[in-house]
C-alpha positions as CSV (number, residue, x, y, z in Angstrom):
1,X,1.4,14.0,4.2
2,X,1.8,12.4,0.8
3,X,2.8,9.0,-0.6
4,X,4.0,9.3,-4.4
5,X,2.5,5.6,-5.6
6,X,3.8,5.9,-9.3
7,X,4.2,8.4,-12.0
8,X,0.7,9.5,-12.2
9,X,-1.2,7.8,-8.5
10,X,-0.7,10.1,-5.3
11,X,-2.4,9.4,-1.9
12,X,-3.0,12.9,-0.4
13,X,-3.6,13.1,3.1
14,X,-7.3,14.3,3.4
15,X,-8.1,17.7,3.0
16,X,-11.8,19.5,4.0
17,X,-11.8,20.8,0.6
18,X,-12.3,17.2,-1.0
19,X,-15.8,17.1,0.3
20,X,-16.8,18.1,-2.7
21,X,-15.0,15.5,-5.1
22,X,-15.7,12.6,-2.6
23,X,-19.9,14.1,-2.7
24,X,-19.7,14.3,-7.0
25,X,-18.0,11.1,-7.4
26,X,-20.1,9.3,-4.8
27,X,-23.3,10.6,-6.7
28,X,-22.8,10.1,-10.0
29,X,-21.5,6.3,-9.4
30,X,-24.4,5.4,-6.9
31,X,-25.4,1.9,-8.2
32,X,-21.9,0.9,-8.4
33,X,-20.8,2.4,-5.3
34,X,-23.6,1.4,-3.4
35,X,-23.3,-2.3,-4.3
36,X,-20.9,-2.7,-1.3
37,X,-20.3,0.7,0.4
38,X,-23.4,1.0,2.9
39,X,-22.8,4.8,3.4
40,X,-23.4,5.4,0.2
41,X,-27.4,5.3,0.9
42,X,-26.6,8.0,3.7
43,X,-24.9,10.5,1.5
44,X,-27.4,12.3,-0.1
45,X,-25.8,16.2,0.4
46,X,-22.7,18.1,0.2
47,X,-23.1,18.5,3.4
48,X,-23.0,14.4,4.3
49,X,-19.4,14.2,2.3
50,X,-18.7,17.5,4.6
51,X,-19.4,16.0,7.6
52,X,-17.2,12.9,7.1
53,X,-14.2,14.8,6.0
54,X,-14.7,17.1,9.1
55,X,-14.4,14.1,11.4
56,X,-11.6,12.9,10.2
57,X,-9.4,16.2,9.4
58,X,-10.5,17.6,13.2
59,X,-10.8,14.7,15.2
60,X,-8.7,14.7,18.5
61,X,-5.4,13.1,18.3
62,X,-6.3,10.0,20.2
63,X,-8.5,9.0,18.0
64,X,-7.0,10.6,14.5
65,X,-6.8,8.4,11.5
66,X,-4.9,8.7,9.0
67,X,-7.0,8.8,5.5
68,X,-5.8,9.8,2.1
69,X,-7.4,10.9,-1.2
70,X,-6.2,8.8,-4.0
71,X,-5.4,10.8,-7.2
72,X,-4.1,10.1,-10.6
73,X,-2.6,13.8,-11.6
74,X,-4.6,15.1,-9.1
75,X,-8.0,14.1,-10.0
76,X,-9.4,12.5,-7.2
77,X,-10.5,8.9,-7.8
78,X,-11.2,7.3,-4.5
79,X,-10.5,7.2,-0.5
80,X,-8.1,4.4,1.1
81,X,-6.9,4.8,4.9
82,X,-7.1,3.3,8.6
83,X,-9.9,2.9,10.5
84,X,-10.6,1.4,13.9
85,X,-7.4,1.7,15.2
86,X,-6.5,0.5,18.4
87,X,-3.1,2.3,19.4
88,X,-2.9,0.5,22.7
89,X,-2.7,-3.5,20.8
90,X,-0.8,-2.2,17.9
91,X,-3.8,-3.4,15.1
92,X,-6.1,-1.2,12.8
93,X,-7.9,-1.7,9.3
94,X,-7.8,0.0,5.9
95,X,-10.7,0.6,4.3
96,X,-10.6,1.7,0.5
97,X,-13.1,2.7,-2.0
98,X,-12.2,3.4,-5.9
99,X,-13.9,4.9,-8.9
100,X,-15.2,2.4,-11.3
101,X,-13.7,4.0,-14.5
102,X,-10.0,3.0,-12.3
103,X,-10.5,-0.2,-11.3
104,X,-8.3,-3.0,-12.7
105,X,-5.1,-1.2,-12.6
106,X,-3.9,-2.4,-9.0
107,X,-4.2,1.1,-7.9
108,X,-5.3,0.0,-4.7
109,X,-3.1,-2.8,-4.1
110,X,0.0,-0.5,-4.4
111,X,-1.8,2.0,-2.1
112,X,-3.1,-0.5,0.8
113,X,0.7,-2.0,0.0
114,X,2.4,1.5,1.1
115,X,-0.3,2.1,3.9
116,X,1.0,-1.4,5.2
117,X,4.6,-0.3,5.0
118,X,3.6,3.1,7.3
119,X,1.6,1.1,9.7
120,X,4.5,-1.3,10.7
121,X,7.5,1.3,10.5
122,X,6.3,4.8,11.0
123,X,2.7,3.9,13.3
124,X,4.3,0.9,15.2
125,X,1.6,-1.3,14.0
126,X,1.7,-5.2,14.6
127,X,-1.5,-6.3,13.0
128,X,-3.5,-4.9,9.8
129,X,-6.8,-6.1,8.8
130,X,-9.1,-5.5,6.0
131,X,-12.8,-6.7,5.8
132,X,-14.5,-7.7,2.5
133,X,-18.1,-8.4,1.5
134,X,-18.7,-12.0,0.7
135,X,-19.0,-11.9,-3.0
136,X,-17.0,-8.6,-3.3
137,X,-14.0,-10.3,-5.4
138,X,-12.1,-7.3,-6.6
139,X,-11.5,-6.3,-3.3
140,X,-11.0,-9.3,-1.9
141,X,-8.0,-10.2,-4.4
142,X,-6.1,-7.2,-2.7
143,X,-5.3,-9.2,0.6
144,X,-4.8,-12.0,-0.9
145,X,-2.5,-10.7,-3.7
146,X,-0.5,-8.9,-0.6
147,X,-0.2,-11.9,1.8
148,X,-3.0,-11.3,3.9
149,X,-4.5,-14.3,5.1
150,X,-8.2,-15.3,5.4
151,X,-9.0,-15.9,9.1
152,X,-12.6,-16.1,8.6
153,X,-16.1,-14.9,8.3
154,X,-18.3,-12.2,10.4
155,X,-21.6,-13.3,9.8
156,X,-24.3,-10.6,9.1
157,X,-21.0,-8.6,9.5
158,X,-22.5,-4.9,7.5
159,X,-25.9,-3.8,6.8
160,X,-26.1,-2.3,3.0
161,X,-28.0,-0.3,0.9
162,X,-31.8,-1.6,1.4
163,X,-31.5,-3.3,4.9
164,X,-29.2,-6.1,3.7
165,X,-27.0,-7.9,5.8
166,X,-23.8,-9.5,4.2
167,X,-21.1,-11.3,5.8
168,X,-17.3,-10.2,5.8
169,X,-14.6,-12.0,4.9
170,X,-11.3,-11.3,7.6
171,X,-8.0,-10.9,6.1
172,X,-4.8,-9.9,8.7
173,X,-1.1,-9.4,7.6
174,X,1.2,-9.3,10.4
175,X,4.0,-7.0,10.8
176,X,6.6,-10.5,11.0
177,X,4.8,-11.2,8.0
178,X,5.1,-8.4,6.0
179,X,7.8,-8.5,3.5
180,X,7.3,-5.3,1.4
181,X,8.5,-6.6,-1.7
């Protein structure tokens, strides 16, 4: 499954052969990457970036998520999908990650925007939520600048890179809520 975002931006549903770009982009943008992604610390092989792909790609249909590469004319430049879903109360969360050399272009905010639209029509979603870092401000402008609202704070809510707990900021957009414009 893909979802054309613009001319040039494509989410590609993932594939076990982009282990590889999500292990070479991972590793050359460390420092940057591991500022607020805590798995970054943890992937130090191939192999680490093969395992995650493999448990998403084969995991059993009850517990199958739906995660897509993004790509601008198919180079890959980050990972944006659902997590945590719980079928059975209609809610999940997106999770994203993007390249530094693409941020500032609202490449993300289209692409959580479209995930939203497939989680309330086509997945029957009610409830979408998305957790950001404390501090972590271009993430945190993507709820906001899709209607999300803040419901509060998770204290000690992720351990990063180095044993470092941060707190998370809770953002939910409603499917009676969602406009899609």
């Amino acid at each position: 499954m893909d979802f054309q975002i613009d001319k040039t931006i494509t989410l590609r549903e993932l594939h076990a052969t982009d282990a590889g770009d999500i292990f070479r982009t991972i590793d050359r943008q460390r420092e940057y990457l591991g500022r607020w992604l805590p798995f970054v610390e943890t992937t130090i092989r191939l192999e680490d970036s093969r395992a995650f792909v493999s448990s998403v790609v084969d995991a059993p249909e009850d517990r199958f998520e739906h995660v897509f590469s993004m790509r601008d004319t198919d180079a890959f430049i980050g990972l944006v999908g659902f997590k945590d879903t719980d079928r059975q109360n209609k809610k999940t969360e997106i999770g994203y990650w993007l390249s530094e050399d693409r941020q500032g272009r609202g490449i993300v905010t289209r692409a959580v925007k479209r995930l939203c639209e497939f989680a309330f029509s086509e997945l029957g979603m009610n409830r979408i939520q998305i957790k950001c870092a404390v501090g972590n401000e271009g993430s945190k402008r993507i709820p906001l600048r899709l209607g999300f609202t803040l419901e509060g704070v998770e204290r000690d809510g992720e351990l990063l890179s180095g044993g470092v707990y941060t707190d998370l900021e809770i953002y939910s957009l409603l499917k009676r809520d969602f406009s899609g414009d």
